[in-house]
VMD Tcl script that draws the C-alpha trace (Angstrom):
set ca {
  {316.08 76.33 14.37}
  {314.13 72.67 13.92}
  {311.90 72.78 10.82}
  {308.55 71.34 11.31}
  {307.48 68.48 8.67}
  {304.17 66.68 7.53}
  {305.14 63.25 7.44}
  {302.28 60.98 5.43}
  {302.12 56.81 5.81}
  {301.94 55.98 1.53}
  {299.93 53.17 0.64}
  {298.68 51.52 3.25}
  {298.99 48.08 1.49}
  {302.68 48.20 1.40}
  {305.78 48.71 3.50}
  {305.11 52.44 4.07}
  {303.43 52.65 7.32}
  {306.28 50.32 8.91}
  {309.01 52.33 7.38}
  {307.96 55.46 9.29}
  {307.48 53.36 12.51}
  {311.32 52.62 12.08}
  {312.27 56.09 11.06}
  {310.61 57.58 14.54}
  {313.07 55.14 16.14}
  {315.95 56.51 14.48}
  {319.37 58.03 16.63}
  {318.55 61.51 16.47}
  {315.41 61.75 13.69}
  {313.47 63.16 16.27}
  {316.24 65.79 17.59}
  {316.20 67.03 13.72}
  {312.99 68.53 13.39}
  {309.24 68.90 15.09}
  {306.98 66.19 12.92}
  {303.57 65.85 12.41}
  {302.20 62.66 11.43}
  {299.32 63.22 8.75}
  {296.86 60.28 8.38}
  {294.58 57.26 9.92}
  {296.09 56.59 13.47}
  {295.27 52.66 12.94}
  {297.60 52.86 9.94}
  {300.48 54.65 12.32}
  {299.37 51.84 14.76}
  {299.57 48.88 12.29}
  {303.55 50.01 11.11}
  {304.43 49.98 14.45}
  {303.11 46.45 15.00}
  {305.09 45.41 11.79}
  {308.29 46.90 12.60}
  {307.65 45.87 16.70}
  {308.78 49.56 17.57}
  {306.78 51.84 19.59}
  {305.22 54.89 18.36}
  {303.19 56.58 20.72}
  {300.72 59.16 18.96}
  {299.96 62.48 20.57}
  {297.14 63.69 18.29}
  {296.22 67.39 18.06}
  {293.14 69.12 16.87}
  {294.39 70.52 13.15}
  {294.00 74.40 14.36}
  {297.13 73.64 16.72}
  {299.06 72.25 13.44}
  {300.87 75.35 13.46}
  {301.95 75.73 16.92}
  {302.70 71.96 17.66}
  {306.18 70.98 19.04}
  {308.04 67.30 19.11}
  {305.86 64.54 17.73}
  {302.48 65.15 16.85}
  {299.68 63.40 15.56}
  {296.61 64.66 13.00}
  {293.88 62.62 12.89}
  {292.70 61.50 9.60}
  {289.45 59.28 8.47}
  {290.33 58.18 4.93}
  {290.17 54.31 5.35}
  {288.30 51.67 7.36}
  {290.65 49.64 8.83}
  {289.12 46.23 7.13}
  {290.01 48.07 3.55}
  {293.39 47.38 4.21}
  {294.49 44.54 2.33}
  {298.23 44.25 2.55}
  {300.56 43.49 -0.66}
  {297.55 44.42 -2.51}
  {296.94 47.02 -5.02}
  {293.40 48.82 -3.66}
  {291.20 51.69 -4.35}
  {290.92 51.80 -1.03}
  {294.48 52.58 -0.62}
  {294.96 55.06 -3.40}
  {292.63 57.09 -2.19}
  {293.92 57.32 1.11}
  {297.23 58.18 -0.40}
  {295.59 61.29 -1.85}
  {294.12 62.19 0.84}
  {296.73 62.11 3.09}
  {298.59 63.82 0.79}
  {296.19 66.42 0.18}
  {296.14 67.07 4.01}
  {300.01 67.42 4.05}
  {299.92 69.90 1.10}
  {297.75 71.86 2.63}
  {299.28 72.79 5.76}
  {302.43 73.69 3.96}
  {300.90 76.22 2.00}
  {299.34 77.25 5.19}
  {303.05 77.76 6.59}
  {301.73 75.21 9.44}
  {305.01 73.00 8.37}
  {308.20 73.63 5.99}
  {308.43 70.53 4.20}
  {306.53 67.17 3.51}
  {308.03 62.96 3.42}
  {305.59 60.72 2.44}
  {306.38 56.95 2.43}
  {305.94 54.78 -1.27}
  {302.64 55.22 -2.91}
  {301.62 53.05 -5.49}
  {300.51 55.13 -8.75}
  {298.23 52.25 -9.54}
  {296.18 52.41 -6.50}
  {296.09 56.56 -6.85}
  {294.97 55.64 -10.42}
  {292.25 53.80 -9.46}
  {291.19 56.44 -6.82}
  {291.45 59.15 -9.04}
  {294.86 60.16 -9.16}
  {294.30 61.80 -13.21}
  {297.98 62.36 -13.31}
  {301.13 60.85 -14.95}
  {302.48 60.85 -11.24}
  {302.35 61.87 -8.09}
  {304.84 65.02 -8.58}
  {302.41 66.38 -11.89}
  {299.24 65.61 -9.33}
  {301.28 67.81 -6.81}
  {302.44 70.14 -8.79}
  {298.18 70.34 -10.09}
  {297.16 70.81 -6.53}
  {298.88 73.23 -5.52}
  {298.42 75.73 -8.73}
  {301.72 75.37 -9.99}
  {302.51 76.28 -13.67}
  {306.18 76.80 -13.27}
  {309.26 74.28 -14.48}
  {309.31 71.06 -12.08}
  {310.71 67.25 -12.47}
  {311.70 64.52 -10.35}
  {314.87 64.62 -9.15}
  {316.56 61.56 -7.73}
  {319.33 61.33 -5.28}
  {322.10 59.00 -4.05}
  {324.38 60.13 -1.02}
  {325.64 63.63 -2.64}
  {324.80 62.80 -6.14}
  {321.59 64.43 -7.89}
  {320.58 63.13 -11.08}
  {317.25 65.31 -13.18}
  {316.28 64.16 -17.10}
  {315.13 66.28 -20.12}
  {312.41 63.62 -20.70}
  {310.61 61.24 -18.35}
  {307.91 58.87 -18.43}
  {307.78 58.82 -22.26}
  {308.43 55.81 -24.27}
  {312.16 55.32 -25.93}
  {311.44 55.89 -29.72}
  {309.95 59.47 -29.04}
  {313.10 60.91 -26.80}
  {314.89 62.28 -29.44}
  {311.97 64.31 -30.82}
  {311.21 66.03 -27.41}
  {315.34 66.67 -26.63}
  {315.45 70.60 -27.02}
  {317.43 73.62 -26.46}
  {315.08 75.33 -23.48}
  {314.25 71.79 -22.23}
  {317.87 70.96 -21.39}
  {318.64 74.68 -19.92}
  {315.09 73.99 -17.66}
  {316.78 70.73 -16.50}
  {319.97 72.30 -15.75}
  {318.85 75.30 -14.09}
  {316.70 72.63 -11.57}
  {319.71 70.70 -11.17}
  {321.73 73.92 -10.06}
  {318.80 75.27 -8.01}
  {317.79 72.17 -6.26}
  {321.83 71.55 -5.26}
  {321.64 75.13 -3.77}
  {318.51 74.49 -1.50}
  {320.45 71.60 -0.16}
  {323.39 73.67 1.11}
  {325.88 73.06 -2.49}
  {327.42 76.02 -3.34}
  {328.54 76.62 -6.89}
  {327.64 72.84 -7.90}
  {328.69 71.25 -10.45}
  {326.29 69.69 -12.80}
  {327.40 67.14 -15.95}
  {325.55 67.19 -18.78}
  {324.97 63.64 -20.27}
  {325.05 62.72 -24.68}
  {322.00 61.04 -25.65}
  {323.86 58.92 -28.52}
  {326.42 56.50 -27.91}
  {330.23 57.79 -27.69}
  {328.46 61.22 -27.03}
  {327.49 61.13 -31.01}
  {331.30 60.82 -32.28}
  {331.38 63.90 -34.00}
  {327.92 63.51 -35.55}
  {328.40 60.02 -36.59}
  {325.92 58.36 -34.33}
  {323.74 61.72 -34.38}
  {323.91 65.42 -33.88}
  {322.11 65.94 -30.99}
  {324.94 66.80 -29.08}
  {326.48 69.12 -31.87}
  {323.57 70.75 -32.44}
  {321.39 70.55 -29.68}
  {323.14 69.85 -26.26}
  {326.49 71.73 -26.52}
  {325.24 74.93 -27.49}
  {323.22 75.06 -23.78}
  {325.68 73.45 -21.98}
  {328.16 76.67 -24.07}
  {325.22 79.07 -22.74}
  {325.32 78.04 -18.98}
  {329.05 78.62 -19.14}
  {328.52 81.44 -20.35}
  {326.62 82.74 -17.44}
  {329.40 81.34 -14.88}
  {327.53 78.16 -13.97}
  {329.84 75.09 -13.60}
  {328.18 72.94 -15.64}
  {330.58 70.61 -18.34}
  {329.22 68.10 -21.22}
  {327.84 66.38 -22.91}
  {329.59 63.36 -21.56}
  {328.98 59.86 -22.77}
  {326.20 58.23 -20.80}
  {328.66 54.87 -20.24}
  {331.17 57.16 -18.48}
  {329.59 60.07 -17.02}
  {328.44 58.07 -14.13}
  {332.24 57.19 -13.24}
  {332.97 60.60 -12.63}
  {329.79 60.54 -10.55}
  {330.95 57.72 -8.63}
  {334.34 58.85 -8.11}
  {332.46 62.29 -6.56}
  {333.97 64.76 -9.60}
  {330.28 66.19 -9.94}
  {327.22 67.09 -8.41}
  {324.55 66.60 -10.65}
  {323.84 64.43 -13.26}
  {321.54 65.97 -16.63}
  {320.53 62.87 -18.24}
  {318.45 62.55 -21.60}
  {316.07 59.83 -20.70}
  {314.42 58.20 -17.78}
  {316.53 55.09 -17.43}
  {319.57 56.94 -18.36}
  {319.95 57.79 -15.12}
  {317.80 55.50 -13.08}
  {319.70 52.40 -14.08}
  {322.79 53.85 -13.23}
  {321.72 55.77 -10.09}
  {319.90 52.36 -8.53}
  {322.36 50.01 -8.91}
  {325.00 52.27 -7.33}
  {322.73 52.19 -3.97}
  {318.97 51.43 -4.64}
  {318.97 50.87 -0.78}
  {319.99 54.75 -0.21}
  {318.31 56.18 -3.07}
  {315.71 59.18 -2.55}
  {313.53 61.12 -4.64}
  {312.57 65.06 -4.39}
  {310.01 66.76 -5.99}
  {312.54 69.19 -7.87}
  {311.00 72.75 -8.14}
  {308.07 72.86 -6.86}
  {307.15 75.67 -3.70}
  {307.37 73.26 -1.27}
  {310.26 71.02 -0.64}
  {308.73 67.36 -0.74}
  {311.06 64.08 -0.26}
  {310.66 60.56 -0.58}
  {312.36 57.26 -0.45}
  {313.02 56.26 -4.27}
  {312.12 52.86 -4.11}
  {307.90 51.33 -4.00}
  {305.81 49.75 -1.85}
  {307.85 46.36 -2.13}
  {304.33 44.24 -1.73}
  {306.71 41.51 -1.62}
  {307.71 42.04 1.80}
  {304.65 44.35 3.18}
  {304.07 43.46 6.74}
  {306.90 41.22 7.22}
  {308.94 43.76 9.37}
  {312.00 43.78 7.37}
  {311.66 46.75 5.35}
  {315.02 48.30 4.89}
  {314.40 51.86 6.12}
  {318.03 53.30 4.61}
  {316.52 55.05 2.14}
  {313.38 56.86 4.01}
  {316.40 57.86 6.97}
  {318.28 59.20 3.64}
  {314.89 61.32 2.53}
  {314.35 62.45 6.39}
  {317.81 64.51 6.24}
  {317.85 65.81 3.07}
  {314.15 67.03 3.61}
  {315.57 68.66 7.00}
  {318.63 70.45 5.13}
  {315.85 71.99 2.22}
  {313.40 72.78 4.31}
  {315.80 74.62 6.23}
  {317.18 76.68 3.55}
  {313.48 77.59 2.67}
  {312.63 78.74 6.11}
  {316.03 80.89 5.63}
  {314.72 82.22 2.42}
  {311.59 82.97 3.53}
  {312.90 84.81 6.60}
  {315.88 86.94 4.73}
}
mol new
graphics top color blue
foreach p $ca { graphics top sphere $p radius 0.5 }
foreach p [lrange $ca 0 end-1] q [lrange $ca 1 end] { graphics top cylinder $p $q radius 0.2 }
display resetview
C-alpha cells in the first residue's frame, strides 16, 4: 500500500523548487509513494534547471487527482514567470506559497491524497501576500477549521522535540508555562511518535530554570508546575520522565535514551536540535488532521539557484511523511 502525497514547490524565490527536482531523483523516493506535484509547471521546470536533473511532468486535469498513479502533475496559475525574482523576498512569491498550499490542503481533505511536503516558504513573503498568521502551521491549522491542540514539532533522525511556548518573546515564557499546557505538549509528543510507527515512546520532559530549579532555588516552576504533570502522565502509564535540566536532557537525546523531547521555550530545543544535524532536521505540523512535513531549515536565499542545495533534509521529510501518512490511511481504514 503506496500513500499518495501533494507535494508543493515553497517560495519560488528560494531553493525550494530545486530541492524537489533533487528529491524526484532520489534511490527509491518514487517507489515510496504515488506524488502529485501541486503548483506552476515553470516553477517545477526552473528547479530542475537549477539542480540539472530531469523532471518530466505528466499533468492531469484536477478531477483525476484522486485516481492518479506514479508522478503526476496539477497545473497551477499563481505566478507569472517574470515575478520570480530569485533570493528575493516577493509578494509575488508569498502568494504563490498560499496558493499552492491552499490547493494541497484541499485535496487532502478531499481524501484525493494522504499527506502533504511542501518545500521552505518564507513567512515574510506569505506576510506580505496575506498570510494573517503567526505561521504557516496556525494559517493551516485556520484553513482547514481546526480548533483542536496543534504545534510544530521538529525532528532529527528518531528524535522529536515539541515546546509549551513558541514564537513568544523570552521575558513572557514563564507566565504562559502551565499545568494543561505542558500535558497538551506531552500528549502531542506521545501521539505524533505513535503515527510514526513508536510504540510506547518515551518522551523527556525538560526544567525551564537552570539545574532544573535546584530545589526551588532558581524557581519553582518545576516543583510546582512541571512535576506534578509529568507525576499525572505516569500516572496514566505513559513513559514520560522529568523535568530534566535543559543542559543535559539533550545528552540523553543524543545518546538515543528517549524519544521525545518537551521543551519550555522555542530555542530550548531548536538550538540544541540544529546543531546536532541542521542538515537532517525536519519539521511536522504536530496534530493537525492531516499529516504535513517539511524540511526544517528556509529558503537559504544565499544559495537560491546555485544548484547546491543540500536536499538531506527534504529526503528526511519525504520518509517520515510516507511512514504517517501511512498509519493514517491504516486508521482510517480499521
Amino acid at each position: 500500500m503506496r500513500p499518495r502525497l501533494a507535494i508543493v514547490p515553497g517560495d519560488p524565490s528560494g531553493i525550494g523548487p530545486e530541492l524537489i527536482a533533487k528529491l524526484l531523483n532520489e534511490e527509491g523516493v518514487r517507489d515510496a509513494a504515488d506524488i502529485l506535484l501541486v503548483g506552476d509547471s515553470h516553477l517545477w521546470q526552473r528547479g530542475a534547471a537549477q539542480a540539472g536533473e530531469a523532471v518530466t511532468l505528466t499533468t492531469i486535469p484536477e478531477q483525476e487527482a484522486g485516481t492518479f498513479k506514479g508522478l503526476a502533475h496539477l497545473e497551477m496559475n499563481t505566478i507569472d514567470p517574470a515575478h520570480v525574482q530569485i533570493a528575493e523576498v516577493t509578494v509575488a512569491g508569498g502568494t504563490t506559497s498560499l496558493r499552492c498550499l491552499d490547493k494541497a490542503l484541499d485535496l487532502a481533505v478531499a481524501g484525493h491524497v494522504d499527506g502533504v511536503l511542501f518545500a521552505p516558504f518564507n513567512k515574510a513573503a506569505m506576510t506580505a501576500a496575506g498570510l494573517n498568521a503567526e505561521d504557516e502551521h496556525k494559517y493551516m491549522a485556520r484553513y482547514l477549521g481546526f480548533e483542536g491542540y496543534h504545534s510544530e514539532i521538529n525532528v532529527l533522525d528518531e528524535l522529536m522535540t515539541t515546546r509549551v511556548t513558541s514564537h513568544i518573546g523570552l521575558k513572557d515564557v514563564a507566565a504562559n508555562i502551565d499545568g494543561p499546557g505542558i500535558q497538551r505538549a506531552i500528549e502531542l509528543a506521545h501521539a505524533t511518535l505513535a503515527r510514526a510507527g513508536k510504540s510506547r515512546p518515551h518522551v523527556a520532559v525538560a526544567a525551564l530554570n537552570p539545574h532544573a530549579g535546584d530545589n526551588g532555588k532558581f524557581g519553582r516552576e518545576e516543583i510546582d508546575v512541571i512535576e506534578p504533570v509529568v507525576k499525572a502522565c505516569q500516572a496514566k502509564q505513559m513513559n514520560v520522565t522529568g523535568p530534566w535540566p535543559s543542559d543535559t536532557v539533550f545528552l540523553k537525546a543524543k545518546r538515543g535514551e528517549v524519544d521525545a523531547v518537551v521543551t519550555m521555550y522555542h530555542d530550548q530545543g531548536q538550538i540544541a536540535i540544529k546543531l546536532m544535524g541542521f542538515e537532517r532536521g525536519v519539521t511536522i505540523a504536530g496534530g493537525l488532521p492531516i499529516p504535513v512535513a517539511t524540511p526544517a531549515h528556509g529558503t537559504a536565499f544565499d544559495i537560491a539557484g546555485q544548484g547546491i542545495a543540500n536536499v538531506g533534509a527534504t529526503r528526511q521529510a519525504f520518509d517520515l511523511l510516507v511512514r504517517m501518512a501511512l498509519t493514517a490511511k491504516a486508521e482510517t481504514a480499521a
